[in-house]
C-alpha positions in Angstrom: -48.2 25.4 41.4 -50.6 27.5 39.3 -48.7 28.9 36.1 -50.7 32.4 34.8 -51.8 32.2 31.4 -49.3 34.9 30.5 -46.7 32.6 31.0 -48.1 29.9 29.9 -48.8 31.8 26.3 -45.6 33.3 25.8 -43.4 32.0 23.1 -39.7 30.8 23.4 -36.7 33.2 21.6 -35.2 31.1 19.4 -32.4 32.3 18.9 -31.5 32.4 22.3 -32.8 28.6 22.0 -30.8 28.2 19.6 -27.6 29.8 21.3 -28.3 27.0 24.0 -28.0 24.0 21.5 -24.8 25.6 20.2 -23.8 25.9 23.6 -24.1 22.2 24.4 -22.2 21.1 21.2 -19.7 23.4 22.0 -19.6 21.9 25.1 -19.4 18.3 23.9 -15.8 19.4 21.8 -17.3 20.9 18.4 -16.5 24.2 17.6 -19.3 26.7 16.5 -19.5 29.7 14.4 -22.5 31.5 16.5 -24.2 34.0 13.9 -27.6 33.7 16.0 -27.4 36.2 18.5 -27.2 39.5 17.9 -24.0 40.4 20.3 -21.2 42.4 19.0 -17.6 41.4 20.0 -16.0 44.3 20.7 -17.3 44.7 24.2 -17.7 48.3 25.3 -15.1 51.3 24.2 -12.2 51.2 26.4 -12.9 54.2 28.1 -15.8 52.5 29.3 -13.8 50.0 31.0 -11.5 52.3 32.7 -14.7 54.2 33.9 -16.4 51.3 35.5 -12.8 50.0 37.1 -12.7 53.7 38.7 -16.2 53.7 40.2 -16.0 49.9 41.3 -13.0 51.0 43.9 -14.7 50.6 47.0 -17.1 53.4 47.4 -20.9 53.5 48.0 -23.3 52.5 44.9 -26.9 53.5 46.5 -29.5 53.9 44.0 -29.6 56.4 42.1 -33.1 58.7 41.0 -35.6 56.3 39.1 -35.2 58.5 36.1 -31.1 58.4 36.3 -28.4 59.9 37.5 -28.6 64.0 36.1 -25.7 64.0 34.3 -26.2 60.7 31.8 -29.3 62.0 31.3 -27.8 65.5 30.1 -24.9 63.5 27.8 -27.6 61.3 26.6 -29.6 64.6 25.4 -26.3 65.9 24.0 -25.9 63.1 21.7 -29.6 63.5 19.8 -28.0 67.4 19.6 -24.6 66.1 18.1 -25.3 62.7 16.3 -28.9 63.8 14.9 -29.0 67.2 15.3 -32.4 66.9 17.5 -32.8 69.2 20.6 -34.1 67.3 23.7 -34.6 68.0 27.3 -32.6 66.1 29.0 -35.8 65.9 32.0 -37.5 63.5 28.6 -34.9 61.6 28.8 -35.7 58.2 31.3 -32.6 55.8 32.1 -33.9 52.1 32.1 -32.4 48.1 33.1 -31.7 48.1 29.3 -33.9 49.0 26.1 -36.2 45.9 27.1 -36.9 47.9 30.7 -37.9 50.9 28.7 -40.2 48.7 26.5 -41.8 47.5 29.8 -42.2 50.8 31.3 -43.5 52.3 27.8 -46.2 49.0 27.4 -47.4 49.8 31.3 -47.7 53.6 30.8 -49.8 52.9 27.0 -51.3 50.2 26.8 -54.6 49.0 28.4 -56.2 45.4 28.2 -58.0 44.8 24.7 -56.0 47.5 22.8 -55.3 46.5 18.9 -51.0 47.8 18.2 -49.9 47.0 14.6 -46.2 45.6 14.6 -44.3 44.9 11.1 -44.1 41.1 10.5 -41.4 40.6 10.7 -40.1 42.0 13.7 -38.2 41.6 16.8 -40.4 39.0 19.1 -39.6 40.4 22.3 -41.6 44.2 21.5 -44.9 42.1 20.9 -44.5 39.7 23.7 -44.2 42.8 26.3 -46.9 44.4 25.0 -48.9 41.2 25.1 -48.6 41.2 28.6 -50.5 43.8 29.2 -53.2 42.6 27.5 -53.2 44.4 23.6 -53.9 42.3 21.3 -51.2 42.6 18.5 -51.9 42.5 15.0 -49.3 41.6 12.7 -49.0 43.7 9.5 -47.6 41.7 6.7 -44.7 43.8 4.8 -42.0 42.4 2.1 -39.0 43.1 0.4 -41.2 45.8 -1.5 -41.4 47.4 1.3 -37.8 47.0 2.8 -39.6 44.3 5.5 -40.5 47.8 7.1 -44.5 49.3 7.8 -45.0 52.2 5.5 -48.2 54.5 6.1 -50.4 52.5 3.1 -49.9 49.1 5.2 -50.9 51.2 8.5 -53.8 52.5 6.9 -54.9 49.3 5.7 -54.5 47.6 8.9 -56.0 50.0 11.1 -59.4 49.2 13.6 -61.3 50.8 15.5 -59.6 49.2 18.5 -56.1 50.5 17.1 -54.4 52.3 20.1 -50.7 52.4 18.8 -48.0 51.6 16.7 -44.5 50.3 17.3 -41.9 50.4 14.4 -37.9 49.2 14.5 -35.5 51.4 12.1 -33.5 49.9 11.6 -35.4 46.2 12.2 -34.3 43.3 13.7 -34.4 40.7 12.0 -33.9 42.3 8.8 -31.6 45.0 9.2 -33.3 48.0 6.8 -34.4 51.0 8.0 -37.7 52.9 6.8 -36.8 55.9 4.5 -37.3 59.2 6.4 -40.0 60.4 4.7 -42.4 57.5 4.7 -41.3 57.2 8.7 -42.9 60.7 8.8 -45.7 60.4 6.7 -46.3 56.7 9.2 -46.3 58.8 12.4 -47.9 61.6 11.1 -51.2 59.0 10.1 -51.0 57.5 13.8 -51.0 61.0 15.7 -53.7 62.5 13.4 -56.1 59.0 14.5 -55.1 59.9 18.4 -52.7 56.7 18.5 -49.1 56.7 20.1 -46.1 56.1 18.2 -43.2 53.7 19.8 -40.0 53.6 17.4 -37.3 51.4 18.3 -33.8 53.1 17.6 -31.9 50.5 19.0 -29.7 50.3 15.8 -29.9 53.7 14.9 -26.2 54.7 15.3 -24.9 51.7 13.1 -27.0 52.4 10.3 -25.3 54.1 7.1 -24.5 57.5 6.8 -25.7 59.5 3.7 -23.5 60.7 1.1 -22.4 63.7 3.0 -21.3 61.3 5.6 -24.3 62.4 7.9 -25.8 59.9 10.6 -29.9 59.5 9.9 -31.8 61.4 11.7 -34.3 60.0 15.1 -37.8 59.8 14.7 -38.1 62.4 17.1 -37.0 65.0 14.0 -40.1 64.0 12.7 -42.5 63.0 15.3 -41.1 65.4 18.4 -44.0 63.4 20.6 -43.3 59.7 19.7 -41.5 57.5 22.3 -38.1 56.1 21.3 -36.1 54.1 23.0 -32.5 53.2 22.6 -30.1 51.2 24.2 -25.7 51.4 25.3 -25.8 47.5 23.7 -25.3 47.7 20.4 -23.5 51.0 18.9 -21.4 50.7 22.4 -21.2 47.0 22.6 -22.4 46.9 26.2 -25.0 43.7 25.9 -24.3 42.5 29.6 -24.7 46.0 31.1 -28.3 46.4 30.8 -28.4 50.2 30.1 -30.7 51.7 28.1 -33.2 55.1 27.8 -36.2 56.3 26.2 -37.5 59.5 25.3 -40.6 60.3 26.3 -43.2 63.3 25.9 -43.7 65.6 28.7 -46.6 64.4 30.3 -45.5 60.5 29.9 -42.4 61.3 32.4 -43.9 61.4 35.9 -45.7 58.6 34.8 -42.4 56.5 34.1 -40.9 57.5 37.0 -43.7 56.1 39.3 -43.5 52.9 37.0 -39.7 52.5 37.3 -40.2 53.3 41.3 -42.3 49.8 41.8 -40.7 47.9 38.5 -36.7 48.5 39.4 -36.2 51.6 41.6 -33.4 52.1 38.9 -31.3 51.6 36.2 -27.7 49.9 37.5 -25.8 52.8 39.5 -21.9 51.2 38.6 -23.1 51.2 34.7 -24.6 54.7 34.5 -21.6 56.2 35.9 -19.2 53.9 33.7 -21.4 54.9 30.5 -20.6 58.9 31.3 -17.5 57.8 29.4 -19.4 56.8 25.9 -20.2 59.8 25.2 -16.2 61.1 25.1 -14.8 62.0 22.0 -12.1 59.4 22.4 -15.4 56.8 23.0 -17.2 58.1 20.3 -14.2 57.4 17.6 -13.8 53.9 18.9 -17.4 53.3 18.4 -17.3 55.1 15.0 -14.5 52.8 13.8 -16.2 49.9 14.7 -19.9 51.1 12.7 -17.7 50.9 9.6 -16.1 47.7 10.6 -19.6 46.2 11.0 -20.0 47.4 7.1 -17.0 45.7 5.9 -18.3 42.4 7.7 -21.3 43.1 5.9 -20.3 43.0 2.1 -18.0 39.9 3.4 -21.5 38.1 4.2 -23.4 39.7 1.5 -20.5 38.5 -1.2 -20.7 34.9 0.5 -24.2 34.6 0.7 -24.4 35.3 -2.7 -21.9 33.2 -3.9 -23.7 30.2 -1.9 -26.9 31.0 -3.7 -29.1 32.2 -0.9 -30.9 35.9 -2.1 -31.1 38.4 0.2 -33.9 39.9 -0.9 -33.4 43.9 0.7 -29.7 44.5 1.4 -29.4 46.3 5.3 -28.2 49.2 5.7 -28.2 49.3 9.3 -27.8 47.2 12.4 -25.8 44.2 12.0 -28.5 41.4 10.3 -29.0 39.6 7.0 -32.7 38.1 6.1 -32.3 35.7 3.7 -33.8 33.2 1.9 -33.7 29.4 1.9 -36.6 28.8 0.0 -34.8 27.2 -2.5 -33.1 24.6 -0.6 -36.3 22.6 -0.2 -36.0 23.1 3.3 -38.0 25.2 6.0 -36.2 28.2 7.3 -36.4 25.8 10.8 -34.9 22.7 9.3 -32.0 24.7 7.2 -31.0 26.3 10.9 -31.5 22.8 12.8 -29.4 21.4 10.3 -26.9 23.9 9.8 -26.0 23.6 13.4 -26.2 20.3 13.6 -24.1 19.3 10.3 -22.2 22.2 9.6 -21.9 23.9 12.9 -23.1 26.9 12.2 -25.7 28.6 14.5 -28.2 30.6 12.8 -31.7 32.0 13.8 -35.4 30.7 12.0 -38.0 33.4 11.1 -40.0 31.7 13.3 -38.7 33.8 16.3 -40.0 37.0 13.9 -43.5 36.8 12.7 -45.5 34.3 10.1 -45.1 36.0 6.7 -41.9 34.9 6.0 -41.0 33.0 8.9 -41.0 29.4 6.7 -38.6 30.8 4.1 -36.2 33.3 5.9 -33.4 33.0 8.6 -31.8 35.8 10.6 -27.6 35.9 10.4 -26.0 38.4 12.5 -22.5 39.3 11.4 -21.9 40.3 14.8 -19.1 38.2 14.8 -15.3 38.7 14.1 -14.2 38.4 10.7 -12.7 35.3 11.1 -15.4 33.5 12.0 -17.8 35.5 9.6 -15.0 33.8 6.9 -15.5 30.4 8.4 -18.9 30.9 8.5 -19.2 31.5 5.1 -17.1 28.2 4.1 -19.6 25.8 6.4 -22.4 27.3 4.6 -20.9 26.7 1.4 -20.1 22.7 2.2 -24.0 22.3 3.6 -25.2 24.0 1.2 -23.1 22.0 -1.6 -24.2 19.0 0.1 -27.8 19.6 0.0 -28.0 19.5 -3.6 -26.0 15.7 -3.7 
C-alpha cells in the first residue's frame, strides 16, 4: 500500500506517546503519576451530565445544521457578551468535532499550497501539523522567556516574507502556559491585518487564565482584532476532553465558506453533545467551572513551590491554562532523557519540548497540573528522589 507523503512527514505527539508508555507500565503493576497530558479531572460540570442523560433517553439524534444547532450557537455568543464583554453574532459563531475540527476547517478555508504562517516556537504541535497539510510552509519564530515564550509584533516583523499569508498565536500557550499581554496581542494583529495577512488566535485556555485585579476575566482577541478567527473549545474550562465540542469565530464572509467545508469534512458537530453542552452555559455550570479555574491556581503554586524546591527554574511563571515549562538544563540531561527517565525510574510521566518546537525543545519539559492534588503532591516527591539521585 502507497502511504502519501503527508503522512509519511507528519511527526508523532509525544506526549500522547508518552501517555502510551505510562500506560503499559501501568499496566504491568506500577503506578503512575501522569502530568503529560493535558486532561483535567473533573470531567464536565454536573449539569452537563444530567443534560446528556436527558437527551440520550431514546429519542432521535439526526444531524443537526453543519454550523450547529441555533441555540448553542446563541449561548456560545452570550458568553463572549458576559465573560469578555465582546458582542458577537451568534450567525459567526461555527460549532466544530472539537477545537482541532475548527483548526481543520480554518487551515482549508486559509491556507493555499506554498503559503509562509509564522507560529511561536514553542507551541502546540498539532496547529502546525494541520496547517502543514495543506501545504504552508510553517516557519517557526524563535521567542523566550523575554518574551513570555509568546510572538510579540517585533518578532512578527522580523520574521515576516513575502510569502507570509498568516499568523496563528495560542494565549494562553500550550506548552507554556503564559498568555500575550493585551496590548502587544493588539499591536501583533494590528501588523498582520495592515500586511493583508489573517490572524488565527487559539483561545482554547482563555477562560482559565487569571483574572485582573478587579477580578475581571481577559478579554478575546476579538476585542481587539473584531476580524481575526478564534477558536475555542468545551475541553478545558468545561472539562469535556472526550466530547469533542468546540467553535470558532469567524468573519462574515469566512462563514458560508465553513459551512460548505464542515458539509464534506463531518456534516456536524456531535448532536447528543451540543444539546448536553446547552447546560455549560447555566449559572449553576458556570460556578462549578469557576471554582474549579481557581482550583487549577492552587495546584499551580503547589507545582511552582515544588519545582522550585527541586531546583528546576521555571523561567515565565503561567498565568493561564494549566502548564509549567521548565528547565532541566542543569541536570546534564536532555529534556528527552530527563522524561524517558523520569518515567521510567521514578514513574512520573512528563512531556519533552520536542513535541513543541526546536528552540528550547533540548532543555525544557511540559508538566500539566491537570491532575488531582494528590497526585500533583506525589508527583512532586518522585521528582524530588530522581532528581536527588541524579546528582549521586
Amino acid at each position: 500500500m502507497r502511504i502519501s507523503r503527508r503522512a509519511q512527514g507528519i511527526a508523532p505527539f509525544y506526549a500522547l506517546e508518552f501517555g502510551k508508555h505510562a500506560a503499559a507500565l501501568e499496566a504491568a503493576g506500577h503506578p503512575v503519576v501522569k502530568l503529560s497530558i493535558g486532561e483535567p479531572d473533573f470531567g464536565a460540570p454536573p449539569a452537563v451530565l444530567s443534560a446528556l442523560r436527558d437527551v440520550t433517553d431514546g429519542r432521535p439524534l439526526p444531524y443537526t445544521a453543519p454550523l450547529g444547532v441555533p441555540a448553542l450557537r446563541e449561548a456560545i455568543a452570550g458568553f463572549y457578551r458576559t465573560q469578555h464583554g465582546v458582542t458577537v453574532d451568534p450567525a459567526r459563531v461555527v460549532v466544530t468535532a472539537g477545537a482541532s475540527a475548527a483548526l481543520v476547517l480554518a487551515a482549508a478555508a486559509l491556507v493555499d499550497p506554498g503559503d509562509e504562517v509564522l507560529i511561536a516556537d514553542p507551541s502546540y504541535p498539532c496547529n502546525r501539523q494541520i496547517v502543514e497539510s495543506f501545504g504552508a510552509q510553517v516557519t517557526l519564530v524563535p521567542t523566550g522567556a523575554e518574551s513570555r515564550f509568546q510572538l510579540n509584533a517585533a518578532s512578527v516583523r522580523a520574521s515576516w516574507s513575502e510569502r507570509t499569508r498568516g499568523v496563528m498565536v495560542a494565549t494562553p500557550s500550550n506548552p507554556t502556559g503564559t498568555s500575550v499581554p493585551a496590548d502587544e496581542l493588539g499591536a501583533l494583529c494590528g501588523l498582520a491585518r495592515e500586511r493583508g495577512a489573517w490572524r488565527l488566535v487559539d483561545e482554547i485556555y482563555l477562560n482559565l487564565s487569571d483574572h485582573d485585579e478587579q477580578g475581571r476575566p481577559p478579554r478575546s482577541a476579538l476585542s481587539r482584532d473584531p476580524d481575526a478567527v478564534v477558536v475555542n473549545s468545551f475541553s478545558k474550562y468545561f472539562g469535556m476532553t472526550g466530547w469533542r465540542l468546540g467553535w470558532c469565530v469567524v468573519p462574515e464572509d469566512l462563514v458560508p465558506v465553513l459551512e460548505r467545508l464542515t458539509q464534506n469534512y463531518f456534516l456536524c458537530a456531535s448532536t447528543p453533545a451540543q444539546y448536553a453542552a446547552l447546560a455549560c452555559f447555566t449559572p449553576e455550570s458556570l460556578a462549578v467551572c469557576e471554582e474549579r479555574r481557581v482550583e487549577f491556581g492552587r495546584r499551580r503554586a503547589l507545582v511552582l513551590d515544588g519545582l522550585a524546591r527541586i531546583g528546576l527554574p521555571v523561567p515565565v511563571p503561567p498565568d493561564g491554562a494549566f502548564y509549567v515549562y521548565f528547565d532541566v538544563g542543569a541536570t546534564g540531561l536532555t529534556s528527552w532523557e530527563f522524561c524517558e527517565r523520569a518515567l521510567r525510574e521514578a514513574h512520573v510521566a512528563l512531556t519533552p519540548g520536542r513535541d513543541f518546537g526546536t528552540r528550547s525543545a533540548p532543555t525544557h519539559v511540559r508538566l500539566s497540573y491537570a491532575a488531582s492534588t494528590d497526585e500533583l503532591r506525589e508527583g512532586m516527591r518522585r521528582l524530588g528522589a530522581f532528581v536527588g539521585g541524579l546528582g549521586a
